[in-house]
C-alpha positions as CSV (number, residue, x, y, z in Angstrom):
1,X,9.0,59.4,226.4
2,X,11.9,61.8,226.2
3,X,14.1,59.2,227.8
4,X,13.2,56.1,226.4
5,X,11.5,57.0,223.3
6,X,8.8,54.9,223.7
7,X,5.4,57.0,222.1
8,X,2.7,58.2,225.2
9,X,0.6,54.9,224.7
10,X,3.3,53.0,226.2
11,X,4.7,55.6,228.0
12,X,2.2,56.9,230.1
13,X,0.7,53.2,231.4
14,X,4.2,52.0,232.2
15,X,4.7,55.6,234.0
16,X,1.6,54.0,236.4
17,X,2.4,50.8,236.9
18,X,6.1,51.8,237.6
19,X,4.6,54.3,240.6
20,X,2.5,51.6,241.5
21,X,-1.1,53.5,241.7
22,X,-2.7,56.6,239.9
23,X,-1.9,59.8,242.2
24,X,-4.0,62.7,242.4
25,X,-4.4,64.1,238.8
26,X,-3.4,61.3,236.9
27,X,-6.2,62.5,235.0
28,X,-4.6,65.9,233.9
29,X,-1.4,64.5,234.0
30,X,-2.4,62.2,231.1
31,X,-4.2,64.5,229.0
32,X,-1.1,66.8,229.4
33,X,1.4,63.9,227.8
34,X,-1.7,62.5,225.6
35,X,-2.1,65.8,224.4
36,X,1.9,67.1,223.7
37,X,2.1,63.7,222.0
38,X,-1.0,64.5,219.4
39,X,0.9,67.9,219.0
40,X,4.1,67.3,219.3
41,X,6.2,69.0,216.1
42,X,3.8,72.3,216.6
43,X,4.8,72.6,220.2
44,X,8.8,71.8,219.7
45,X,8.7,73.9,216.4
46,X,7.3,76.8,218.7
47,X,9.9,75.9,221.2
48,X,12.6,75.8,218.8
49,X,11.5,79.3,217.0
50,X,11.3,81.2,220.7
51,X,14.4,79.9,223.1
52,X,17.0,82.2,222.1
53,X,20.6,80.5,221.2
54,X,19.6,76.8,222.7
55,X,18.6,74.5,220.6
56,X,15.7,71.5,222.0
57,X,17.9,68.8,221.6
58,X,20.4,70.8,224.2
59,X,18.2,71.6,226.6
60,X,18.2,69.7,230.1
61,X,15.7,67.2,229.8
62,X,13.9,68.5,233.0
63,X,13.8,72.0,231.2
64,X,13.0,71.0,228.1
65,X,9.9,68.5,229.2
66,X,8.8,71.2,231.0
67,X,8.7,73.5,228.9
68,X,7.1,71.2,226.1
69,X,4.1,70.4,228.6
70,X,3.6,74.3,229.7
71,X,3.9,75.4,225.4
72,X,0.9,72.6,225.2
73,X,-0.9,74.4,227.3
74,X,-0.6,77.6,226.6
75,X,-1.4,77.3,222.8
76,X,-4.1,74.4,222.9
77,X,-5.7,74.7,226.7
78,X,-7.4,77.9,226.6
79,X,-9.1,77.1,229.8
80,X,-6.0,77.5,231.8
81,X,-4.8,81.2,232.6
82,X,-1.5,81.9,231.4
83,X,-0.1,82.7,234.6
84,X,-1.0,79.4,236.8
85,X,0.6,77.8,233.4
86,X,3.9,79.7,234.1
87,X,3.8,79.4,238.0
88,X,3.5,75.8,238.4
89,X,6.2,75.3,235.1
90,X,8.4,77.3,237.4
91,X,7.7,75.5,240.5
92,X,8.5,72.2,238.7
93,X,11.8,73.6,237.3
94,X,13.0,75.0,240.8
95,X,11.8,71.1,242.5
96,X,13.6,69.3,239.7
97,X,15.8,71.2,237.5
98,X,18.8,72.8,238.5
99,X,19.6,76.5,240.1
100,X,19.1,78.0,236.6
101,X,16.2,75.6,235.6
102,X,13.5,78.2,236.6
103,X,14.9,81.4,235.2
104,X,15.6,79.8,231.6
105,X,11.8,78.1,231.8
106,X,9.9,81.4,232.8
107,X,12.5,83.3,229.8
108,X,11.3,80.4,227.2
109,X,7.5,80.4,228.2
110,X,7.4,84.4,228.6
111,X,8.5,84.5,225.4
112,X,5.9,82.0,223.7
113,X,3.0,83.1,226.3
114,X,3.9,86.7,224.6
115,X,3.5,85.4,220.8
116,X,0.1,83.3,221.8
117,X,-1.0,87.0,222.9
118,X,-1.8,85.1,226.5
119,X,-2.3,87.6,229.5
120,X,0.6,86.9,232.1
């Protein structure tokens, strides 16, 4: 969606058919982009108001897409702890972001986790 602008209605099916089959938690996976879609000014206005001297639109994409889907959760998905939020945002910075990507994601979403008064 970031990419191509297309919105997650024809995002997310062209996503599939691209990879060729649904992969274990498709499910989650689309509720994650259905979801940041539905709430998407609250979530980049959050963004925007926590990260410290970067601006959104400056961000790496892998950084800043992670951090939009981890902010979705941590304000709307109350039925995920805070802390397997972080830890997988982090795991997906340090597999596809580069050797800063993880620091700068855990600083961002420390920061917002801290304002949503989640435990982390």
């Amino acid at each position: 969606m970031d990419a191509t602008g297309l919105d997650a209605d024809q995002a997310v099916p062209l996503y599939w058919s691209n990879l060729g089959h649904r992969a274990p938690g498709s499910e989650f996976a689309d509720e994650l982009v259905f979801g940041y879609a539905k709430q998407r000014e609250q979530v980049d206005e959050t963004i925007r108001r926590t990260s410290r001297h970067w601006r959104l639109e400056r961000m790496a994409r892998v950084d800043r897409n992670v951090i939009r889907l981890a902010t979705f959760e941590l304000i709307f998905r109350e039925d995920l702890p805070a802390r397997v939020t972080l830890n997988e945002a982090i795991e997906l910075a340090k597999r596809f972001g580069d050797e800063q990507s993880p620091a700068f994601v855990n600083g961002v979403l420390d920061r917002i986790a801290a304002e949503h008064g989640s435990d982390v």
